[in-house]
N, C-alpha and C positions, 0 to 999 in steps of 0.2 A: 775043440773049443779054443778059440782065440784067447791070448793073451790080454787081460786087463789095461788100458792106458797107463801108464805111470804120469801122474802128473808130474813138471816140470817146476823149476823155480817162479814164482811170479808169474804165476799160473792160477787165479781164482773163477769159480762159477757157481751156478744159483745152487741151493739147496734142491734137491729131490725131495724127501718124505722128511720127517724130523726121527728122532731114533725112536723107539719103540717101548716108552717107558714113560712116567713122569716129566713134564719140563716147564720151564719159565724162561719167558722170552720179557726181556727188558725195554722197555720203550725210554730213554732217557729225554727229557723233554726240554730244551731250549724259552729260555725265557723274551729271548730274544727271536722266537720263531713261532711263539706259539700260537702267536694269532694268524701265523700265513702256511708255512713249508708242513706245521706241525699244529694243525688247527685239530678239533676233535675228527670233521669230516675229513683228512687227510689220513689221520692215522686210522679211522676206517676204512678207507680205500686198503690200506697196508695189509690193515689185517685181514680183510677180505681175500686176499691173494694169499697170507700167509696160511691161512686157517685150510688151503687146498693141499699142504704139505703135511699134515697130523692124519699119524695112522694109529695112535694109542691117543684112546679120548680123556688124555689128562693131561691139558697142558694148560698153562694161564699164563695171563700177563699182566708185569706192573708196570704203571706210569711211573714213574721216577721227574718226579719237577728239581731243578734243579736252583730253583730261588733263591736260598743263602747263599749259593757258590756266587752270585752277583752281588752281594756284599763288597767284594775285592775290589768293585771298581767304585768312583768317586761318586758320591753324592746321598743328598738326606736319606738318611735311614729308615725314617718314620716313613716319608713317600713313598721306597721303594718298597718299603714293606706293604703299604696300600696295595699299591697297584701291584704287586707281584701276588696276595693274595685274592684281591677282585681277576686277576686273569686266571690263575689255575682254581679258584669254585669256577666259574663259568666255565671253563674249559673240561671241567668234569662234568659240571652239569648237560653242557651240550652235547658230550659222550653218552652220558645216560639217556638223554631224549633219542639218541641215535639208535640204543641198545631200546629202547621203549618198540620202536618201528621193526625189528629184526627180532621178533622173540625166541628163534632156536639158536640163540649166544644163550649161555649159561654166565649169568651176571655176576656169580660171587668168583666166579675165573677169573675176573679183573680186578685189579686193586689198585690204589694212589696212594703215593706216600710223598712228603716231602725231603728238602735235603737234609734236612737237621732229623726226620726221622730214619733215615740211611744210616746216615753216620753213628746214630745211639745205638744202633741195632746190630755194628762191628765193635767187637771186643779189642780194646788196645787200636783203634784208630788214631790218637795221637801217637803213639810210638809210631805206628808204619809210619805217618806221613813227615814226623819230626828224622827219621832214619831216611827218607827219602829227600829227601831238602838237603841231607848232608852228602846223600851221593849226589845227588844233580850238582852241587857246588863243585864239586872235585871231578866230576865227570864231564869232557870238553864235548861229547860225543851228544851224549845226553842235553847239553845245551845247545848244541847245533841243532837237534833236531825241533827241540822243543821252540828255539828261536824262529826257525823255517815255520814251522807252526802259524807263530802268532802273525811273521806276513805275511800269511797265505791269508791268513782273516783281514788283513788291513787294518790294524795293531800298534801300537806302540810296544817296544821292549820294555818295558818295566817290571818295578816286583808283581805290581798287582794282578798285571795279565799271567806272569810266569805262576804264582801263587795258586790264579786259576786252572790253569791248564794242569800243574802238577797234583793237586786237589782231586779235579774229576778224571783225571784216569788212574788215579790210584784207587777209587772207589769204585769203575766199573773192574780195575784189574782183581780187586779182592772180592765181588762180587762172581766173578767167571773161577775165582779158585775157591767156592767155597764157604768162602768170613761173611757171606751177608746173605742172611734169609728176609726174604720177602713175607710181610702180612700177605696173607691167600686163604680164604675162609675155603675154596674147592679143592687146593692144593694138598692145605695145614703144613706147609715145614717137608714133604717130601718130593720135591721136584733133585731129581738126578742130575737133569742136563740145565745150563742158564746160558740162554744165548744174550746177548746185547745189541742193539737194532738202534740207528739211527739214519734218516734221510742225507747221506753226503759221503762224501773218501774220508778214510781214517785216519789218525792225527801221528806224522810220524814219530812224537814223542811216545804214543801210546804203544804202537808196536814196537818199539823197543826198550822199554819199561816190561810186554810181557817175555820179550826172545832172551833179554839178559836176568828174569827170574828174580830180582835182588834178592828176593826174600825167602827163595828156595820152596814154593807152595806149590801143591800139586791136588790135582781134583780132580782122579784119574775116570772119575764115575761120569763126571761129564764131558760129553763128548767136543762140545765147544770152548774147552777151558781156554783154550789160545787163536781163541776167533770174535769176530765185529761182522753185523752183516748191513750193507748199505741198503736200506730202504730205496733206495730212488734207482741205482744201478739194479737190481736182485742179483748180490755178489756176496758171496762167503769171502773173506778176508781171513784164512789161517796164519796166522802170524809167525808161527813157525816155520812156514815156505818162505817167507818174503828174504828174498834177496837185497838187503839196501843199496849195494852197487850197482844192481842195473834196476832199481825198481823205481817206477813213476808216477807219480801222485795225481 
């Protein structure tokens, strides 16, 4: 019997099967994308490939919209509030008409929640993220990376974009160790594994936010507590391989 590969540093590839137990796979959802990269039909496509890797029939997945996290950047409140609301009911609703045509999906597997319902649903969320703003302040590393971030998006440096950024990866980081359970009527509260899924490369502030641990959290039951998987690549992202010195975005 030959030896197993060793994977190598900055070394990622698709997922096989998913493990063997309960899971929840996270769809975070772009407000800014939701009508094209992350339309309901897109994220159908997704899941249609994903749903080829479950070999224990208990796994679900939440929408995750991320609509108050767009608070941070400038402009009426009342508007964005509109139109952030009119886009994700239709964007579920058109998921559900999709789920209407495909009846062997088991529909209470899926769920949507908002940002502000994320956030209530982690105990002491202002502590992490108020302890997290005082390390990114004193930490040069941690703003280099997060800074690289925001021009890879075509960005301005400001608080409001930083505030963004450090917000939503501290909510998928406590989400992979653990602090946030998902409403799931098929799940109820026992999914073991929590992967995070979104269409694009990971944000290098985010993978080092989970390699340097601030908060010392561990979720040893889940198999992907220190992983991101690109929808668009089909690439597992363990973040505990990645090398920042030779790794490439």
């Amino acid at each position: 019997m030959g030896k197993k590969k060793q994977i190598q540093k900055n070394e990622f590839f698709d997922i096989n099967k998913f493990p063997a137990k309960e899971g929840m796979l996270i769809f975070g959802i772009s407000m800014s994308q939701i009508s094209n990269t992350q339309s309901a039909t897109k994220c159908f496509s997704h899941i249609e490939e994903l749903v080829k890797k479950i070999r224990y029939p208990y796994v679900g997945l939440t929408f995750l919209y991320s609509d108050n996290l767009y608070f941070y950047q400038k402009g009426d409140a009342v508007k964005l509030n509109k139109k952030f609301q009119q886009l994700m009911i239709s964007h579920k609703n058109e998921f559900n008409k999709i789920l209407n045509k495909n009846l062997w999906y088991i529909r209470d597997s899926f769920g949507f929640i908002t940002w502000n319902q994320a956030l209530i649903e982690i105990k002491d969320f202002m502590d992490y993220f108020s302890k997290l703003k005082e390390i990114y302040n004193k930490d040069k590393k941690f703003q280099k990376y997060l800074n690289d971030d925001i021009k890879e998006s075509d960005k301005k440096i400001n608080e409001e974009n930083i505030m963004f950024i450090l917000e939503e990866i501290l909510v998928f980081y406590l989400a992979s160790k653990g602090k946030l359970k998902f409403p799931n009527k098929y799940l109820n509260g026992k999914e073991k594994w929590v992967l995070w899924c979104y269409p694009g490369k990971p944000l290098k502030s985010e993978i080092y936010l989970y390699q340097k641990n601030f908060f010392n959290l561990q979720n040893k039951e889940n198999d992907y507590e220190n992983c991101y998987y690109d929808l668009d690549d089909k690439r597992l992202y363990d973040y505990s391989n990645v090398d920042f010195d030779q790794f490439k975005i």
